[in-house]
Residue frames as qw, qx, qy, qz and C-alpha x, y, z in Angstrom:
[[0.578, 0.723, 0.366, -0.095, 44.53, -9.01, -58.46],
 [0.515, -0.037, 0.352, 0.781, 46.71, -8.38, -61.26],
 [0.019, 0.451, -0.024, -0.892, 46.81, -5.28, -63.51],
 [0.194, 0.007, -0.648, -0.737, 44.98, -6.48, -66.10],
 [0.219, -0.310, -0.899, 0.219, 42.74, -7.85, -63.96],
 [0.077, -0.635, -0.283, 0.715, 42.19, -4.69, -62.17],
 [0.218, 0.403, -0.098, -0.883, 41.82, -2.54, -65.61],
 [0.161, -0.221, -0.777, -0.567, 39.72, -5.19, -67.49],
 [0.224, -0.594, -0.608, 0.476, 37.66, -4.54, -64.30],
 [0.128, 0.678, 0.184, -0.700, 37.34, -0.96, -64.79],
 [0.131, 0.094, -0.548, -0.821, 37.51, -1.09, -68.83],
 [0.124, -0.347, -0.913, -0.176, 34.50, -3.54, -68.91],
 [0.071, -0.630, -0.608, 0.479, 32.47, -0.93, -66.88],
 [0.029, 0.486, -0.098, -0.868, 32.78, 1.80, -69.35],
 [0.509, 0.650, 0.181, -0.535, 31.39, 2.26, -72.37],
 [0.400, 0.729, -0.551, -0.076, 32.68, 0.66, -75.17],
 [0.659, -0.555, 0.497, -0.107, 33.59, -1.97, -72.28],
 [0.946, 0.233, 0.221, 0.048, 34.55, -5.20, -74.32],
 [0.515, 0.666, -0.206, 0.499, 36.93, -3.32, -76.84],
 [0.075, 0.860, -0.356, 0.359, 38.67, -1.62, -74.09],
 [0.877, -0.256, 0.393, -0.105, 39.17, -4.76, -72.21],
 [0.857, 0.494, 0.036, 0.143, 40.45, -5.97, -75.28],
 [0.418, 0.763, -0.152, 0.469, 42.73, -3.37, -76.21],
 [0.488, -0.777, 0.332, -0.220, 43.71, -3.06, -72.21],
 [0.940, -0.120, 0.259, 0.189, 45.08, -6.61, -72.84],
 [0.701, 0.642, 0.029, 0.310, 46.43, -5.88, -75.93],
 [0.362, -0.930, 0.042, -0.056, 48.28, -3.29, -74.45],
 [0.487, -0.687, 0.481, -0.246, 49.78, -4.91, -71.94],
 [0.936, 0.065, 0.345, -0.002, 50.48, -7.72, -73.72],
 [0.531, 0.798, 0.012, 0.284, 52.34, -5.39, -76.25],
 [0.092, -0.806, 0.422, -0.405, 54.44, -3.56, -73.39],
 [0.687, 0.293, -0.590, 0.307, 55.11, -6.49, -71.33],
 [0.566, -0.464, -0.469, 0.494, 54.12, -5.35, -68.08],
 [0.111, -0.984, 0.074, 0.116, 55.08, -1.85, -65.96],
 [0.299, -0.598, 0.126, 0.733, 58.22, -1.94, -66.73],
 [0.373, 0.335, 0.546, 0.671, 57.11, -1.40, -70.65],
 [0.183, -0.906, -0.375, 0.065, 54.49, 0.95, -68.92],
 [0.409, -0.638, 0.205, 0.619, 57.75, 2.83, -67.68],
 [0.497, -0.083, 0.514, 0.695, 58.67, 3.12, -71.68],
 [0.233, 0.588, 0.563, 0.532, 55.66, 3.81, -72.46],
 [0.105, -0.979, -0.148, 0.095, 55.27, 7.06, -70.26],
 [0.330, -0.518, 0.301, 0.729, 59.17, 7.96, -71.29],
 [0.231, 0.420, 0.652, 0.588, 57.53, 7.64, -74.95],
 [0.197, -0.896, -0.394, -0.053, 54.76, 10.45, -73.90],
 [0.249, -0.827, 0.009, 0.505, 57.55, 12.45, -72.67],
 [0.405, -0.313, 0.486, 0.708, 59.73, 12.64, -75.49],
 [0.270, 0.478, 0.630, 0.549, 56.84, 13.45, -77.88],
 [0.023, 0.244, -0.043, 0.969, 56.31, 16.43, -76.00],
 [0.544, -0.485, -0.296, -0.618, 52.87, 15.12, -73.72],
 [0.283, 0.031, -0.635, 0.718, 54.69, 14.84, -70.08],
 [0.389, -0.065, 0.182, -0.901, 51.55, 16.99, -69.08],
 [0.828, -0.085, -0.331, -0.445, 49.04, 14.34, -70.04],
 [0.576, 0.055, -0.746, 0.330, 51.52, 11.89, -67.84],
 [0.051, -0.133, 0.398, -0.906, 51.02, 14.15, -65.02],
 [0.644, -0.051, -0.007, -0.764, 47.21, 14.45, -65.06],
 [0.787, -0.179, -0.415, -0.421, 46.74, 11.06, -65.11],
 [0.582, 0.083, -0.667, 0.457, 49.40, 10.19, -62.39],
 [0.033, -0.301, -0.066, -0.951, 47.02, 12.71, -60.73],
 [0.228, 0.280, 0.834, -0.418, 43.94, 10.96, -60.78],
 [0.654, 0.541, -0.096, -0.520, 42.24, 12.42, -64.25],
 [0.222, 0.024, 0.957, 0.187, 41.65, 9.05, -65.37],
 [0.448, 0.643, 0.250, -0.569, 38.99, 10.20, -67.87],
 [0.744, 0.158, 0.395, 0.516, 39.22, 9.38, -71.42],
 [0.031, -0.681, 0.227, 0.696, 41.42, 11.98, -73.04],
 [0.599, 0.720, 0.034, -0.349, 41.68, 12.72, -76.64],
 [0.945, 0.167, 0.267, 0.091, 42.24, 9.78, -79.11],
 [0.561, 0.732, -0.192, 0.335, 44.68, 12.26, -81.24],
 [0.190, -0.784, 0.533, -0.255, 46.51, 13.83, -78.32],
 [0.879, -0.223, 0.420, 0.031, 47.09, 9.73, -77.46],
 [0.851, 0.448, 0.263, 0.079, 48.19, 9.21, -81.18],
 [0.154, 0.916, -0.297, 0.223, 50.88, 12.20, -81.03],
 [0.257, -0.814, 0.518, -0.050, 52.50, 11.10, -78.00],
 [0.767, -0.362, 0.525, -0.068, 52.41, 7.91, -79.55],
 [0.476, 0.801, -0.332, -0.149, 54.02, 8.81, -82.76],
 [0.304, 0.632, -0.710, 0.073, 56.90, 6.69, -83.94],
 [0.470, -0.286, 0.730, -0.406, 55.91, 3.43, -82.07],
 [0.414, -0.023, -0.786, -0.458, 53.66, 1.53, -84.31],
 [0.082, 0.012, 0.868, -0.489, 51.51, 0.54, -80.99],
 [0.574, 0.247, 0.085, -0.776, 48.33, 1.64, -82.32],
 [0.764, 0.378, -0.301, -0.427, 48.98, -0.93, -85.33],
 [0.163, 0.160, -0.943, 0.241, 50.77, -3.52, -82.95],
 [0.268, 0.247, 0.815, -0.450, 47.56, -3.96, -80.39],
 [0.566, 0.383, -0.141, -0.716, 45.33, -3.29, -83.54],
 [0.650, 0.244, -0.692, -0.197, 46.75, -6.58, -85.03],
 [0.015, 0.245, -0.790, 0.562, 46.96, -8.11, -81.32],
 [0.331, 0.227, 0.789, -0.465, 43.43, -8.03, -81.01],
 [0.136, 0.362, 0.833, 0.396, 41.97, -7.98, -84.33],
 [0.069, 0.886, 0.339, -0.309, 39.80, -4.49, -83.54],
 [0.525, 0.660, 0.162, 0.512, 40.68, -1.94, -86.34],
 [0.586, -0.085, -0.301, 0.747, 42.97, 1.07, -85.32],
 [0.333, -0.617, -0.201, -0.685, 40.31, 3.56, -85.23],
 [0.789, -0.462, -0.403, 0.031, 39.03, 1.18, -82.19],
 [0.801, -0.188, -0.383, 0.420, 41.76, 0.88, -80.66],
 [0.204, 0.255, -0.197, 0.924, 42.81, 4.94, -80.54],
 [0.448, -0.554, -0.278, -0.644, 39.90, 5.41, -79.30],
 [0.734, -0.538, -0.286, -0.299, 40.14, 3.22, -76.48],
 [0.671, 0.076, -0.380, 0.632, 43.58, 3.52, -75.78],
 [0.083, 0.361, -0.103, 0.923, 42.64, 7.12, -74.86],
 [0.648, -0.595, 0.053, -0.472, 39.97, 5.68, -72.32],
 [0.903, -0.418, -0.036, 0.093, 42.66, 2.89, -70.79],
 [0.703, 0.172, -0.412, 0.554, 46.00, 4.35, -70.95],
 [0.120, -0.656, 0.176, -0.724, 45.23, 7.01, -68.30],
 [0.856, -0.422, -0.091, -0.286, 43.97, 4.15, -66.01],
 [0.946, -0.200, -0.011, 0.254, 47.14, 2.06, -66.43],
 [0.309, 0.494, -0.335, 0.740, 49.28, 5.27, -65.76],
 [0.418, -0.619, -0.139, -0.650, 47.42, 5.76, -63.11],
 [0.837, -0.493, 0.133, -0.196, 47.80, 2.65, -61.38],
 [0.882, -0.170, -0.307, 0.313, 51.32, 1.98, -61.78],
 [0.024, 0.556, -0.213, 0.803, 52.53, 5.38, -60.80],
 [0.586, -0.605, 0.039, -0.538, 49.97, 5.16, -57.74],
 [0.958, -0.145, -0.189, 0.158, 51.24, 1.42, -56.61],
 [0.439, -0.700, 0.529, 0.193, 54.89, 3.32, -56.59],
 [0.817, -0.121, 0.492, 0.274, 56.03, 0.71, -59.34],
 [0.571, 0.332, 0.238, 0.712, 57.05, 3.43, -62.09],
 [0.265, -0.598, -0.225, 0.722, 57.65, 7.48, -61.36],
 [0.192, 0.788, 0.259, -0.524, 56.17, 10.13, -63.43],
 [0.305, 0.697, -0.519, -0.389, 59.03, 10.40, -65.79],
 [0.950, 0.190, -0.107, -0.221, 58.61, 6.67, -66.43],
 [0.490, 0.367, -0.783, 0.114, 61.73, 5.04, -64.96],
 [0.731, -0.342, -0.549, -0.216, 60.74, 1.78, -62.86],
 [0.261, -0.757, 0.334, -0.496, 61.25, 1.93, -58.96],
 [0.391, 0.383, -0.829, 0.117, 61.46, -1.92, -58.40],
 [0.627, -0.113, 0.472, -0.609, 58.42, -1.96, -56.18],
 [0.046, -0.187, -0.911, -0.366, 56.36, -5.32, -57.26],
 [0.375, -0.244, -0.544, -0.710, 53.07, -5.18, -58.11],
 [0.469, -0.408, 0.488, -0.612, 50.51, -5.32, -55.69],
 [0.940, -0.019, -0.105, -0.323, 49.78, -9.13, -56.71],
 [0.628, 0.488, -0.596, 0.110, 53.32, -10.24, -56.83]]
């Protein structure tokens, strides 16, 4: 099962389920995979929210707060890349980024295929 596989799986079960499916694609469709994953948790550090990286590499895979997403993702444009990606306004999409990027830290940290401070480890995925 691939990662998107696996988090449209768990987005579709939340609340909200559809959009965050969506926007899970979107995502990942934006980043290109773990290693963009890897960029995107060195993004999170350099905006000063390394702690939020932590916690979810943790296992607090809860959705976190839509702003505290929007900070660490300051200076990207990702909000208004997977906003136009999937046609869901960028309200939406903070919203649900902050209930699926904790998942998809979660699970490539956990797999081994990117390390806390977000640099890739060369594992493959568990589908590959």
């Amino acid at each position: 099962m691939s990662i998107f596989e696996s988090l449209e799986g768990m987005a579709k079960g939340m609340s909200g389920g559809t959009e965050h499916a969506a926007v899970a694609g979107g995502l990942l469709e934006e980043l290109g995979g773990p290693a963009g994953v890897a960029g995107l948790i060195q993004t999170f550090h350099q905006n000063g929210a390394g702690s939020l990286i932590q916690q979810f590499a943790n296992g607090q895979t809860q959705p976190t707060d839509p702003n505290a997403i929007e900070n660490a993702l300051a200076g990207t444009g990702l909000i208004d890349s997977v906003a136009q990606r999937t046609g869901i306004s960028a309200d939406t999409v903070r919203s649900s980024l902050a209930a699926v990027i904790p998942m998809i830290v979660n699970h490539v940290t956990a797999n081994g295929q990117v390390t806390t401070d977000g640099q890739p480890t060369g594992n493959p995925a568990p589908d590959a």
